[in-house]
PQR file of N, CA, C, O and H, with PARSE charges and radii, in Angstrom:
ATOM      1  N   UNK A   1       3.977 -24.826 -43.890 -0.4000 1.5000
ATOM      2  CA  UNK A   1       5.146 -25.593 -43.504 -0.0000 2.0000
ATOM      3  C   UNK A   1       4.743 -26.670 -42.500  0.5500 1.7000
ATOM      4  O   UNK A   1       4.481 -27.815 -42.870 -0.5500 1.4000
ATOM      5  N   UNK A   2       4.696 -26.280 -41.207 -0.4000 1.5000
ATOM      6  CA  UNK A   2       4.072 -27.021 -40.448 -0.0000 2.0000
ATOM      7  C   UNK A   2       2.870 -26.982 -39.407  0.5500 1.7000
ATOM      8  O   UNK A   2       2.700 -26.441 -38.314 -0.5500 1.4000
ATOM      9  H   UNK A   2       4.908 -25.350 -40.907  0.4000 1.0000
ATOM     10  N   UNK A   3       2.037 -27.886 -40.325 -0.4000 1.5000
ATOM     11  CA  UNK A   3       0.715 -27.340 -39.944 -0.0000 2.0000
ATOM     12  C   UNK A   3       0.195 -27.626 -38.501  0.5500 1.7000
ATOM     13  O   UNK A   3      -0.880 -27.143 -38.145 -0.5500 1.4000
ATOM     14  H   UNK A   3       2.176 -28.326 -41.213  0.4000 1.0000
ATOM     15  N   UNK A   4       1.095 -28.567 -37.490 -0.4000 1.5000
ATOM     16  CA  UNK A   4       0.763 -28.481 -36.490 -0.0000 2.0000
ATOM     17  C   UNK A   4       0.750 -27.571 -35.335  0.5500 1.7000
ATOM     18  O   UNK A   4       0.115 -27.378 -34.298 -0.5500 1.4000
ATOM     19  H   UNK A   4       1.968 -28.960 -37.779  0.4000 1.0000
ATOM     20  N   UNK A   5       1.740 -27.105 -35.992 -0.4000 1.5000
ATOM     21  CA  UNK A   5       2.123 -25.651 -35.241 -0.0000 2.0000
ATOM     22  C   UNK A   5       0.894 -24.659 -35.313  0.5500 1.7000
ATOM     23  O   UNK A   5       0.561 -24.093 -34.271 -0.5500 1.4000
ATOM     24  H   UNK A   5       2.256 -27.262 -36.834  0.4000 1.0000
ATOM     25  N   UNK A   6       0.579 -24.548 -35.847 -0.4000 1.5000
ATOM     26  CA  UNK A   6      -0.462 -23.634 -35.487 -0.0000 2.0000
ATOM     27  C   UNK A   6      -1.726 -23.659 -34.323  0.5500 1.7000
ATOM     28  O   UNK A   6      -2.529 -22.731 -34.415 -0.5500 1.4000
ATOM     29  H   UNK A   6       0.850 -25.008 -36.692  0.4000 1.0000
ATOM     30  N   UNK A   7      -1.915 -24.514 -33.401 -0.4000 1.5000
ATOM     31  CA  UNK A   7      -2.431 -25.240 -32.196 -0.0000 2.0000
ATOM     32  C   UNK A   7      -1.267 -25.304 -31.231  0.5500 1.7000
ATOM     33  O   UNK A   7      -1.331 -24.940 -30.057 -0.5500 1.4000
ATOM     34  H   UNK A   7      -1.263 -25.268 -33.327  0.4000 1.0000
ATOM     35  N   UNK A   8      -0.420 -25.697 -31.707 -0.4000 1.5000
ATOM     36  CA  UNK A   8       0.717 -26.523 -30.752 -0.0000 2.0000
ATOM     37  C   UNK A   8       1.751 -25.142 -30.152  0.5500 1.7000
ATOM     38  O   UNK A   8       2.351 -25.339 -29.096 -0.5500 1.4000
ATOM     39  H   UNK A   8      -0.368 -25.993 -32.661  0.4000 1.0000
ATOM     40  N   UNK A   9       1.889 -24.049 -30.719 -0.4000 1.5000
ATOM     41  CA  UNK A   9       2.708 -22.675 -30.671 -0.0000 2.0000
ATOM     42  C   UNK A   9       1.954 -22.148 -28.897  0.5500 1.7000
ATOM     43  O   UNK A   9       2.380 -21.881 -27.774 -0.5500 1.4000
ATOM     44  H   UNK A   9       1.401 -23.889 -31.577  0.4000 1.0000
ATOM     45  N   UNK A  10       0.394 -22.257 -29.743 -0.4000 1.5000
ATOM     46  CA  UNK A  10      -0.040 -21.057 -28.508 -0.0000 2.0000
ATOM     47  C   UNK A  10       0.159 -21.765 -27.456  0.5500 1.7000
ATOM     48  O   UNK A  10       1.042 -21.428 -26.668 -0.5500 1.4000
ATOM     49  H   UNK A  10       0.048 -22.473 -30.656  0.4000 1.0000
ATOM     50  N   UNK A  11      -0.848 -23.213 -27.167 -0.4000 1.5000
ATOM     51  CA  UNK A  11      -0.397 -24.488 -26.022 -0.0000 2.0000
ATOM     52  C   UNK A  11       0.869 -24.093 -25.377  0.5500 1.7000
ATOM     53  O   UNK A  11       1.079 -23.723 -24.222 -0.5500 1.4000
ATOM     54  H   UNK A  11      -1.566 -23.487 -27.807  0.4000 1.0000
ATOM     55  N   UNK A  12       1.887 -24.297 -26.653 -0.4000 1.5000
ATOM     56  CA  UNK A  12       3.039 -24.432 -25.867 -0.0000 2.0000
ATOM     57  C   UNK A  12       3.406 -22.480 -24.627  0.5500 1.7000
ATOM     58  O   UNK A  12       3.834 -22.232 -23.500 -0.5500 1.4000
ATOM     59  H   UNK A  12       1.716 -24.598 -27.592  0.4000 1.0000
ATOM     60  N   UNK A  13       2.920 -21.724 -25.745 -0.4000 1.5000
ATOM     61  CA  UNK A  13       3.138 -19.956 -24.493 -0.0000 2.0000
ATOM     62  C   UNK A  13       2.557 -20.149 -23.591  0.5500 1.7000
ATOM     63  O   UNK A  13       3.163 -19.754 -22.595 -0.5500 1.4000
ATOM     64  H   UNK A  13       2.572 -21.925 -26.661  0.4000 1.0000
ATOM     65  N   UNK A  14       1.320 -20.724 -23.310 -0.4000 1.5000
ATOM     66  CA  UNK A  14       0.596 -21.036 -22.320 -0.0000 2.0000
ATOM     67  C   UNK A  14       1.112 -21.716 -21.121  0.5500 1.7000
ATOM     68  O   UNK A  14       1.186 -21.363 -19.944 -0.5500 1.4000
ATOM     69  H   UNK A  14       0.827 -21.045 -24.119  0.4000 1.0000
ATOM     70  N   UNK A  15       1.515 -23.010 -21.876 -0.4000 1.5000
ATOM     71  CA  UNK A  15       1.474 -24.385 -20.350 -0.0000 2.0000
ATOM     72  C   UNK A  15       2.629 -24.193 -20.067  0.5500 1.7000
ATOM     73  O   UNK A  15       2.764 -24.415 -18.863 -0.5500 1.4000
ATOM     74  H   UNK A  15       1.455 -23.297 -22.832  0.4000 1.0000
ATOM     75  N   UNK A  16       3.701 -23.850 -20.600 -0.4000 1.5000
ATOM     76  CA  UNK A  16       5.381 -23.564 -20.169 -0.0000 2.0000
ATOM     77  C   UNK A  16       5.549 -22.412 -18.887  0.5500 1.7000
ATOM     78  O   UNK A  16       6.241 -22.637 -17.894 -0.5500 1.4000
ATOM     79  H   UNK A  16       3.591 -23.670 -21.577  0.4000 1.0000
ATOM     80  N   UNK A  17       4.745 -21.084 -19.119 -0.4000 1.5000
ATOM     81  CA  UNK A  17       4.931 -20.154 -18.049 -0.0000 2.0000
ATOM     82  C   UNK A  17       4.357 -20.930 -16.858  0.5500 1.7000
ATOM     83  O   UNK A  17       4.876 -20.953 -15.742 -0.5500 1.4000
ATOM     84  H   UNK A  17       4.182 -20.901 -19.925  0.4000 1.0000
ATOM     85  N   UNK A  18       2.861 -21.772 -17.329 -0.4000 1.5000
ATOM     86  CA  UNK A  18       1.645 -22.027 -16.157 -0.0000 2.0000
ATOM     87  C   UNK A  18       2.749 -23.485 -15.073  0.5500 1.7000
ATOM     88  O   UNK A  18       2.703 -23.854 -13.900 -0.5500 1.4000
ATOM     89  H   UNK A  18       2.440 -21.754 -18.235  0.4000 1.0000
ATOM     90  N   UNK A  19       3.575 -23.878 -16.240 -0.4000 1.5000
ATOM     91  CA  UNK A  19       4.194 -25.130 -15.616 -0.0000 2.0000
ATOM     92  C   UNK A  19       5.452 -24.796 -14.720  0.5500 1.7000
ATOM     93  O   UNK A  19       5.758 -25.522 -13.775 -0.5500 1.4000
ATOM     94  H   UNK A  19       3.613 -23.578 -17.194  0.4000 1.0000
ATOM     95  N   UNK A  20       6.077 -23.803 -15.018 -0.4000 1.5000
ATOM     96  CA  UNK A  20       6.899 -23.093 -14.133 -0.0000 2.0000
ATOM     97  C   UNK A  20       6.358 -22.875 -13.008  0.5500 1.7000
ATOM     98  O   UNK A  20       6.535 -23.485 -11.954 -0.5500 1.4000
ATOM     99  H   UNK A  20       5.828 -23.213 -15.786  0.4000 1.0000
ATOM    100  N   UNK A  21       5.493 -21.739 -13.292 -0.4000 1.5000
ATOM    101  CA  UNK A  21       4.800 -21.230 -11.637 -0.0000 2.0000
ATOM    102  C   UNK A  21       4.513 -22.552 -11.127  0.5500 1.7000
ATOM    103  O   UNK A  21       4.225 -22.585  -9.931 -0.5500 1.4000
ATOM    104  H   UNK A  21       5.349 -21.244 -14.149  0.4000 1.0000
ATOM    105  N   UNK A  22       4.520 -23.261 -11.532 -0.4000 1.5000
ATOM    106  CA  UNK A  22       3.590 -24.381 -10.698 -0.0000 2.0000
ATOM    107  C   UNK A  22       4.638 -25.092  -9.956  0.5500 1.7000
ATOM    108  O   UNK A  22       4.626 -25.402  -8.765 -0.5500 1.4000
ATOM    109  H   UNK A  22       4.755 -23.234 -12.504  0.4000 1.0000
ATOM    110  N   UNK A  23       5.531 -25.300 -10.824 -0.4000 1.5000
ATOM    111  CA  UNK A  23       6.706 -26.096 -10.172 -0.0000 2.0000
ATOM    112  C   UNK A  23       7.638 -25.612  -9.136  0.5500 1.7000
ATOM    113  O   UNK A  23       8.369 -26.214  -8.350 -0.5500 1.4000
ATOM    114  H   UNK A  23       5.541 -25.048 -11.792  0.4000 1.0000
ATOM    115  N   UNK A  24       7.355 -24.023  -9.408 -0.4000 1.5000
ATOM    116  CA  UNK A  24       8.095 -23.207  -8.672 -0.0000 2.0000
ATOM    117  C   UNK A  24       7.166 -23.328  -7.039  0.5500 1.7000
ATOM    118  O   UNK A  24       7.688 -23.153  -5.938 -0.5500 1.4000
ATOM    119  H   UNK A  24       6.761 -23.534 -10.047  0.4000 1.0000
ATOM    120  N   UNK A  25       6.116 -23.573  -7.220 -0.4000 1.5000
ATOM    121  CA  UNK A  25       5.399 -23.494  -5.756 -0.0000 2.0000
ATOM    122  C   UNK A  25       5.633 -24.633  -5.120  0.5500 1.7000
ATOM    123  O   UNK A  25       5.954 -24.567  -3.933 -0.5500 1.4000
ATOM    124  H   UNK A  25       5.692 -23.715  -8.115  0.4000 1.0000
ATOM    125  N   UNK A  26       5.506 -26.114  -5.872 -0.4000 1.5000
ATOM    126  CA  UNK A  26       5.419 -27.095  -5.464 -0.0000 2.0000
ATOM    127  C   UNK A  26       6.988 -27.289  -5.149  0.5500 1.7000
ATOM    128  O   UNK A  26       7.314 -28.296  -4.521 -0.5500 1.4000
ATOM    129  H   UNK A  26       5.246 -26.168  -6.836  0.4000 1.0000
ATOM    130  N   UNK A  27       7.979 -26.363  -5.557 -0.4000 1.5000
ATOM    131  CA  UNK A  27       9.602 -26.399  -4.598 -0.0000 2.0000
ATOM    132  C   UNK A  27       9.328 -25.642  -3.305  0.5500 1.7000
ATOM    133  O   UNK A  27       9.865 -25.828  -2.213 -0.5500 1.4000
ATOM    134  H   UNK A  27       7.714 -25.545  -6.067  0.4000 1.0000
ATOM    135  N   UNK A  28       8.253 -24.620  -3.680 -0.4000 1.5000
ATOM    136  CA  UNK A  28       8.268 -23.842  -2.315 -0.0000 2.0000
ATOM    137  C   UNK A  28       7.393 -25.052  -1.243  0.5500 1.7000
ATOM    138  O   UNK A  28       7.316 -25.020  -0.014 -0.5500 1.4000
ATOM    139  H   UNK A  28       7.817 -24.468  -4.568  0.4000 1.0000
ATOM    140  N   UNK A  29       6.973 -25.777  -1.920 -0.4000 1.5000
ATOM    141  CA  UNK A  29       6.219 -26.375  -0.799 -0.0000 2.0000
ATOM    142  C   UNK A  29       6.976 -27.530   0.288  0.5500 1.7000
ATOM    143  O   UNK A  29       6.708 -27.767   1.466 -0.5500 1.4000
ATOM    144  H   UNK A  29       7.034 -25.803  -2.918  0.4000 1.0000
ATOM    145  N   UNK A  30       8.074 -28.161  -0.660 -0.4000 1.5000
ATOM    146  CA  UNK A  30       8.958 -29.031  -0.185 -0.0000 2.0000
ATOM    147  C   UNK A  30      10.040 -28.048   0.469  0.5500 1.7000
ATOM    148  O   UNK A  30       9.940 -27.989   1.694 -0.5500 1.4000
ATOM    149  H   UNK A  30       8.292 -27.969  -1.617  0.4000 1.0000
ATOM    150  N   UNK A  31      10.956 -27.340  -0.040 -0.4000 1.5000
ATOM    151  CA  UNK A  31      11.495 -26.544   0.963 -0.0000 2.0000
ATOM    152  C   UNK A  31      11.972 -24.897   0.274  0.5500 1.7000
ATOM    153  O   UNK A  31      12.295 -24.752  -0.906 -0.5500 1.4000
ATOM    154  H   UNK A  31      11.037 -27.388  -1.035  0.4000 1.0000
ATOM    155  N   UNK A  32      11.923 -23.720   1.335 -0.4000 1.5000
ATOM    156  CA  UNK A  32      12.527 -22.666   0.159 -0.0000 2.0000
ATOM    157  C   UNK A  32      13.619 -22.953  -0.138  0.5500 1.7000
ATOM    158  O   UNK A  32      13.694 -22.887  -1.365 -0.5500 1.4000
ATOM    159  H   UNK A  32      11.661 -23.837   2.293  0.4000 1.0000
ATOM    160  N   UNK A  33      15.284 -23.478   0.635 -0.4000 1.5000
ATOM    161  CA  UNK A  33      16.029 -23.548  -0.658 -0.0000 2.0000
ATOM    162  C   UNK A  33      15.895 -24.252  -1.763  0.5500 1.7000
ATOM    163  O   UNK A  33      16.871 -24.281  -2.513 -0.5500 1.4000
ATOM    164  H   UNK A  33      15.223 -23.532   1.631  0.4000 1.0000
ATOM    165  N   UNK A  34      15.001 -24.790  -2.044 -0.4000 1.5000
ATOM    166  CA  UNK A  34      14.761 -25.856  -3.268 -0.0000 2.0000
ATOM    167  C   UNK A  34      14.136 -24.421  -4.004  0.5500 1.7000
ATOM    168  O   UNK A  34      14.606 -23.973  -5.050 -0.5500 1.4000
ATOM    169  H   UNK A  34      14.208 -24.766  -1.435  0.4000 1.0000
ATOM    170  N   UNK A  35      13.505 -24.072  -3.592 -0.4000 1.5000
ATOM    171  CA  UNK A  35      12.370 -22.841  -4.885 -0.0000 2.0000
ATOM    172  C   UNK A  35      13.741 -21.773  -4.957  0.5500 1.7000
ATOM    173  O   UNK A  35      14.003 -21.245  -6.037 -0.5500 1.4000
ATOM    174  H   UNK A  35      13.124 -24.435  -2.742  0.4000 1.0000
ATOM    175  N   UNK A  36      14.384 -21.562  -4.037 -0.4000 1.5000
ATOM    176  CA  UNK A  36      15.780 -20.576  -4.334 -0.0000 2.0000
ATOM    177  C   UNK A  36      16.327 -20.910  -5.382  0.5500 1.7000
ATOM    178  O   UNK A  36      16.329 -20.206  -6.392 -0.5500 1.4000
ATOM    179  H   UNK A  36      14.171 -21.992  -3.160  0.4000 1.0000
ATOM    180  N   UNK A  37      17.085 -22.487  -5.244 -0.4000 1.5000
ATOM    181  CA  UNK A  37      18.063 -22.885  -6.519 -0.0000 2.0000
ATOM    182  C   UNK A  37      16.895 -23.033  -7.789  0.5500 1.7000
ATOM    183  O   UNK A  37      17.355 -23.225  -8.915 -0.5500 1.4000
ATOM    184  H   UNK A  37      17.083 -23.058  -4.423  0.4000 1.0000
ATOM    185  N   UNK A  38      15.860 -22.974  -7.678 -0.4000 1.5000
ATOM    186  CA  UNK A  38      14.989 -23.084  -8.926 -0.0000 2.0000
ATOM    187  C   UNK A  38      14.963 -21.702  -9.331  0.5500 1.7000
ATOM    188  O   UNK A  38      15.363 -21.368 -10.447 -0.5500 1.4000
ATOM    189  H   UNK A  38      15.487 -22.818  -6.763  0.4000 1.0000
ATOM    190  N   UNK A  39      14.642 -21.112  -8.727 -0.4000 1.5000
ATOM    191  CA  UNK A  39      14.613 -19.029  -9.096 -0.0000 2.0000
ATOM    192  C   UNK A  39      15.854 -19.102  -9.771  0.5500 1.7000
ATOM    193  O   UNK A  39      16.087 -18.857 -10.955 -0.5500 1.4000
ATOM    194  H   UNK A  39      14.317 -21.383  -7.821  0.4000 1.0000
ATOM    195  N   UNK A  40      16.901 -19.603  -8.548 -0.4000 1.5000
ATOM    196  CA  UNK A  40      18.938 -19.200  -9.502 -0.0000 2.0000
ATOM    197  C   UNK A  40      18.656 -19.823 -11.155  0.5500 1.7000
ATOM    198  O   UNK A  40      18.700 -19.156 -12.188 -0.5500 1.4000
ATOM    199  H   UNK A  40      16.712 -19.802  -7.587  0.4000 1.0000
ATOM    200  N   UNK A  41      18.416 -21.015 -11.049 -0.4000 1.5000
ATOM    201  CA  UNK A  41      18.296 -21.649 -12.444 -0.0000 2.0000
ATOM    202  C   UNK A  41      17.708 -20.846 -13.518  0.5500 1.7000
ATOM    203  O   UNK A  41      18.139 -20.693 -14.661 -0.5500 1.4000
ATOM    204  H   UNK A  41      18.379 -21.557 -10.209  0.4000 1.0000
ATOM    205  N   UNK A  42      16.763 -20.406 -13.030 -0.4000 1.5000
ATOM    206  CA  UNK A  42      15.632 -19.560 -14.372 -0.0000 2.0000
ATOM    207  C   UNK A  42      16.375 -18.389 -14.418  0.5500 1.7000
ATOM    208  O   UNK A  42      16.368 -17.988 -15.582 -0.5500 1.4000
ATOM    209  H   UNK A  42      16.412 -20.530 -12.102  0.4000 1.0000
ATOM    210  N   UNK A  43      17.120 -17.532 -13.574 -0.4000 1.5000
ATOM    211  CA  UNK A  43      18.072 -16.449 -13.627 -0.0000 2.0000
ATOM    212  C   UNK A  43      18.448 -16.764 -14.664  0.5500 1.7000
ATOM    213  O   UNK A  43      18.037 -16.498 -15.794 -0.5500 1.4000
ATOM    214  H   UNK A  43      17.126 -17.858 -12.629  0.4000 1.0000
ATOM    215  N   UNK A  44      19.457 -17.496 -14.222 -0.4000 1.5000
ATOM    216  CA  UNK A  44      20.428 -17.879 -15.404 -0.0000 2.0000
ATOM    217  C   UNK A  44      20.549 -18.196 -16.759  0.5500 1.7000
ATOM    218  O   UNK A  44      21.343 -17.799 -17.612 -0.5500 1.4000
ATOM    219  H   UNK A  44      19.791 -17.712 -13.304  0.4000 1.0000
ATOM    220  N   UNK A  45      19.247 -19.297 -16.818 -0.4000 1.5000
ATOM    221  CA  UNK A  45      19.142 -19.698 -18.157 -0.0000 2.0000
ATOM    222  C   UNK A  45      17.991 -18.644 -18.990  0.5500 1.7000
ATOM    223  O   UNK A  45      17.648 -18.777 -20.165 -0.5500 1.4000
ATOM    224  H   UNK A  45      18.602 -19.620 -16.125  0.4000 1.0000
ATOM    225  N   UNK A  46      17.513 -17.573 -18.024 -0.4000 1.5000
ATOM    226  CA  UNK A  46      17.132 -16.240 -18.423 -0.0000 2.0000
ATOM    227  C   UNK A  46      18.164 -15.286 -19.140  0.5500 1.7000
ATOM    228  O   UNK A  46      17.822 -14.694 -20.163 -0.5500 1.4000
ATOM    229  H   UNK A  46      17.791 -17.465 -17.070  0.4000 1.0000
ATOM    230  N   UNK A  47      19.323 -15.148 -18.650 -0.4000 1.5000
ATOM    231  CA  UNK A  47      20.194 -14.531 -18.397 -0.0000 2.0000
ATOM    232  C   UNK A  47      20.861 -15.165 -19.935  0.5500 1.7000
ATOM    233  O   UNK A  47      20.833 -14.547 -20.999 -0.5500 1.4000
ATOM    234  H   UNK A  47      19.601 -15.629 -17.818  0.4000 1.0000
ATOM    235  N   UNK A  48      21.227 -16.026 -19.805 -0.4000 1.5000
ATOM    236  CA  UNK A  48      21.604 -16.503 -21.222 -0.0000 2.0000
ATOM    237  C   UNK A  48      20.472 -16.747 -22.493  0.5500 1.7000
ATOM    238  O   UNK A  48      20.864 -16.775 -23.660 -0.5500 1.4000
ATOM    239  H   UNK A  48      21.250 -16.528 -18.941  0.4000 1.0000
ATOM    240  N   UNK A  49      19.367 -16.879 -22.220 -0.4000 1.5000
ATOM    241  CA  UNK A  49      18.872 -16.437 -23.391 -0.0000 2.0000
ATOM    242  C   UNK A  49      18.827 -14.904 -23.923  0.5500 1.7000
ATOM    243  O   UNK A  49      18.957 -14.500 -25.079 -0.5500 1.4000
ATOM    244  H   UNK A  49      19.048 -16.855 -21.272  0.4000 1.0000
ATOM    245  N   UNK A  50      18.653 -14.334 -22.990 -0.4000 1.5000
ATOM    246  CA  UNK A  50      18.949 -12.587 -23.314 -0.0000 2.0000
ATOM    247  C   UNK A  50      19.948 -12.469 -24.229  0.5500 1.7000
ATOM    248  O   UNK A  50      19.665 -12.039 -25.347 -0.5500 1.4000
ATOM    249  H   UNK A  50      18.547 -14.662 -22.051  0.4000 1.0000
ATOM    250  N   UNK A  51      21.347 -12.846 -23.892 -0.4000 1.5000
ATOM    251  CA  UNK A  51      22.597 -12.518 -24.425 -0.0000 2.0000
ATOM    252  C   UNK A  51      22.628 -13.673 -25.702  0.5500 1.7000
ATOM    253  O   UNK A  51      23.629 -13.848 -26.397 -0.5500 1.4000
ATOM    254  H   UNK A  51      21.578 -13.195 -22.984  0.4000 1.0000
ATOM    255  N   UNK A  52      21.547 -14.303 -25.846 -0.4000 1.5000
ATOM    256  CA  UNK A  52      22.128 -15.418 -27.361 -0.0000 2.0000
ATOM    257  C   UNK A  52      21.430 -14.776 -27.977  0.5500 1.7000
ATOM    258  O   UNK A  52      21.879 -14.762 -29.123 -0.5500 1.4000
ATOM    259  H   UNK A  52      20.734 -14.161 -25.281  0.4000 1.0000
ATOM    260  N   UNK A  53      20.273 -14.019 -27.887 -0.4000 1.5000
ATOM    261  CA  UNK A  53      19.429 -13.323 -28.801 -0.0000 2.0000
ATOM    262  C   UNK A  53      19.867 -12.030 -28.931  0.5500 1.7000
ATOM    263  O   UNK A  53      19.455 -11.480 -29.952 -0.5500 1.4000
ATOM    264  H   UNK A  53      19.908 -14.030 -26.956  0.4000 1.0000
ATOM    265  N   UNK A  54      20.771 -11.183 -28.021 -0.4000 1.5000
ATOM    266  CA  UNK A  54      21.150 -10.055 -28.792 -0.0000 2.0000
ATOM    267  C   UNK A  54      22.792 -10.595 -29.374  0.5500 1.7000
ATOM    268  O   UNK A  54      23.508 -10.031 -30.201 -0.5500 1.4000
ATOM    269  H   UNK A  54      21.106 -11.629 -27.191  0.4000 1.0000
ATOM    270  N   UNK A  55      22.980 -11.535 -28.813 -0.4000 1.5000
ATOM    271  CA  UNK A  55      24.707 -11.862 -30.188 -0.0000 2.0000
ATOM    272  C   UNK A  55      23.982 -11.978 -31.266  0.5500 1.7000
ATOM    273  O   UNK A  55      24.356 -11.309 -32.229 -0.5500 1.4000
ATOM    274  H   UNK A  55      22.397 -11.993 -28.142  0.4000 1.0000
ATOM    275  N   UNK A  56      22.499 -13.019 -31.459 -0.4000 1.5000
ATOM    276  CA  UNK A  56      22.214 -13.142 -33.062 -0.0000 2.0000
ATOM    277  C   UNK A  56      21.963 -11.455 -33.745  0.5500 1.7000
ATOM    278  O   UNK A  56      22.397 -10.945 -34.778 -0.5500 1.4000
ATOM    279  H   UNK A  56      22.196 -13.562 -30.676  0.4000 1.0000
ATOM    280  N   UNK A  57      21.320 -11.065 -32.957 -0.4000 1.5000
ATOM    281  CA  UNK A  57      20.809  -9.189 -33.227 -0.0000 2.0000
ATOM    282  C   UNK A  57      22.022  -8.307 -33.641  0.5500 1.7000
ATOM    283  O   UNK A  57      21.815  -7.487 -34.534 -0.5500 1.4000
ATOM    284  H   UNK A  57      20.967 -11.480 -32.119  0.4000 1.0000
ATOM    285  N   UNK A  58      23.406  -8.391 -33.031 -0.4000 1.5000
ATOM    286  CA  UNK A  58      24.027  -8.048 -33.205 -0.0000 2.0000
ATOM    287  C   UNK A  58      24.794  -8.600 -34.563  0.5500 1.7000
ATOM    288  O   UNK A  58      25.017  -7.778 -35.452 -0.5500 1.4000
ATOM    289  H   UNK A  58      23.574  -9.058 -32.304  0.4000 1.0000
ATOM    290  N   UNK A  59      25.018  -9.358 -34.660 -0.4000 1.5000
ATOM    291  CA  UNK A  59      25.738 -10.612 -36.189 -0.0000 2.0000
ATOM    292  C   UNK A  59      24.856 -10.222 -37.003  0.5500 1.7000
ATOM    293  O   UNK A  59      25.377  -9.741 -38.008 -0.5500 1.4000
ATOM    294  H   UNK A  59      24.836 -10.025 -33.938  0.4000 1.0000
ATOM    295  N   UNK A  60      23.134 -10.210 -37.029 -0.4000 1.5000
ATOM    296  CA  UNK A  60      22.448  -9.457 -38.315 -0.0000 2.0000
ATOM    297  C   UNK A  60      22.897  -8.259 -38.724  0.5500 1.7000
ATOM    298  O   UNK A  60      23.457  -7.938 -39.772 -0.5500 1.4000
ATOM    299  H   UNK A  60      22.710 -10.602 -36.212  0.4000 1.0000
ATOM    300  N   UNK A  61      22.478  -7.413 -37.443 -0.4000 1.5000
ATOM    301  CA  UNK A  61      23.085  -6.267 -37.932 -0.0000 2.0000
ATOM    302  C   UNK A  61      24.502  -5.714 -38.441  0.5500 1.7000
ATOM    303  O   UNK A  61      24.558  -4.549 -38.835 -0.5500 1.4000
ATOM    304  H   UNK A  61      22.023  -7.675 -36.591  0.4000 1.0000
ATOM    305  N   UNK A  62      25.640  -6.519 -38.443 -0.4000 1.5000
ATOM    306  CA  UNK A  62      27.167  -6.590 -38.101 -0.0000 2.0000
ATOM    307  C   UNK A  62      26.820  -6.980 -40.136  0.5500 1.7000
ATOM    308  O   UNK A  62      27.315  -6.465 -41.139 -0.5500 1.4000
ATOM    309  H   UNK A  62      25.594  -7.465 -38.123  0.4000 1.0000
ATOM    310  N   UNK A  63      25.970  -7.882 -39.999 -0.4000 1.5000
ATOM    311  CA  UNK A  63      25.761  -8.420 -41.677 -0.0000 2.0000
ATOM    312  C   UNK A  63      25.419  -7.699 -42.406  0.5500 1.7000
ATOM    313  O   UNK A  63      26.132  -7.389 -43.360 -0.5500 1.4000
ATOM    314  H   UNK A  63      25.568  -8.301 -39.185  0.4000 1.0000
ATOM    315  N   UNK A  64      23.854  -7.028 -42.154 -0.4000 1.5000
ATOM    316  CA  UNK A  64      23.570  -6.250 -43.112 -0.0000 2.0000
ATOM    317  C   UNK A  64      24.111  -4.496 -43.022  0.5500 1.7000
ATOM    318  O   UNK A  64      23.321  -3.653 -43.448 -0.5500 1.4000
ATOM    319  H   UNK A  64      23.274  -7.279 -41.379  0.4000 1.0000
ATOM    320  N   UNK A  65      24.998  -4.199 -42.651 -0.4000 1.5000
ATOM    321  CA  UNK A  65      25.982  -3.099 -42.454 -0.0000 2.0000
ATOM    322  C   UNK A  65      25.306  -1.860 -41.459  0.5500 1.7000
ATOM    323  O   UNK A  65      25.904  -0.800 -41.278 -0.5500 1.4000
ATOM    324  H   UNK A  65      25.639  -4.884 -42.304  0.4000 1.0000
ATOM    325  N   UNK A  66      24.200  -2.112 -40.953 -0.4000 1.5000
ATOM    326  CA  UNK A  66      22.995  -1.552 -39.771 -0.0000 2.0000
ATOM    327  C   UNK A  66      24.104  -1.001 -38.514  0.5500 1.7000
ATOM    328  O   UNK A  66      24.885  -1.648 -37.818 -0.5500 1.4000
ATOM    329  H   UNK A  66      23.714  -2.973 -41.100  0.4000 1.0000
ATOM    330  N   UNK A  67      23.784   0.554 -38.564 -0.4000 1.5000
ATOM    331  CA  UNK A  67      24.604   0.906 -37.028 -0.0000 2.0000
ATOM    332  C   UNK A  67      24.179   0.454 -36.274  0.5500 1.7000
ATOM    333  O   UNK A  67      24.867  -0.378 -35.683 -0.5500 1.4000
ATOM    334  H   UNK A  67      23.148   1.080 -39.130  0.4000 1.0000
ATOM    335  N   UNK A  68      22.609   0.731 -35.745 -0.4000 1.5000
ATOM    336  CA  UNK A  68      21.701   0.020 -34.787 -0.0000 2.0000
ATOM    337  C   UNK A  68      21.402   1.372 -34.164  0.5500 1.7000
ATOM    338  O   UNK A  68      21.170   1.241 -32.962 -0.5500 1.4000
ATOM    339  H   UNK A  68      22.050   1.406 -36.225  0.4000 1.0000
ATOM    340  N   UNK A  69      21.305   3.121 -34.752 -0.4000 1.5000
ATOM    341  CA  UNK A  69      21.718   4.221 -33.986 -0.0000 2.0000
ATOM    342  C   UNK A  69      19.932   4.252 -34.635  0.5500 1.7000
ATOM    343  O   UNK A  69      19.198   5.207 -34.377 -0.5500 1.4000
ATOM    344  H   UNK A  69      21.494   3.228 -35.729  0.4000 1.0000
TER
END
């Protein structure tokens, strides 16, 4: 399908966590509430990826007639 992806997948697991931490220090370096509201942010948009991936988990299973027991 797409053959770039296969280079571009792992890159991307890699430099995304490494670019966080990084950014996350360089808030701690300017001030901690700046690295605070950056922690709240990743909460959150943590927090909502959790719950969009078990609504899809749930709607599969809701589809293919799966208790989930």
């Amino acid at each position: 399908m797409l053959r770039g992806m296969r280079i571009a997948k792992p890159i991307l697991l890699v430099s995304t966590p490494v670019g966080v931490v990084w950014g996350f220090y360089e808030a701690w370096r300017v001030g901690w509430w700046l690295a605070a509201l950056m922690a709240a942010m990743l909460t959150v948009l943590g927090a909502f990826s959790v719950m969009t991936v078990r609504r899809i988990l749930a709607e599969r299973r809701a589809a293919t007639g799966d208790a989930g027991d």
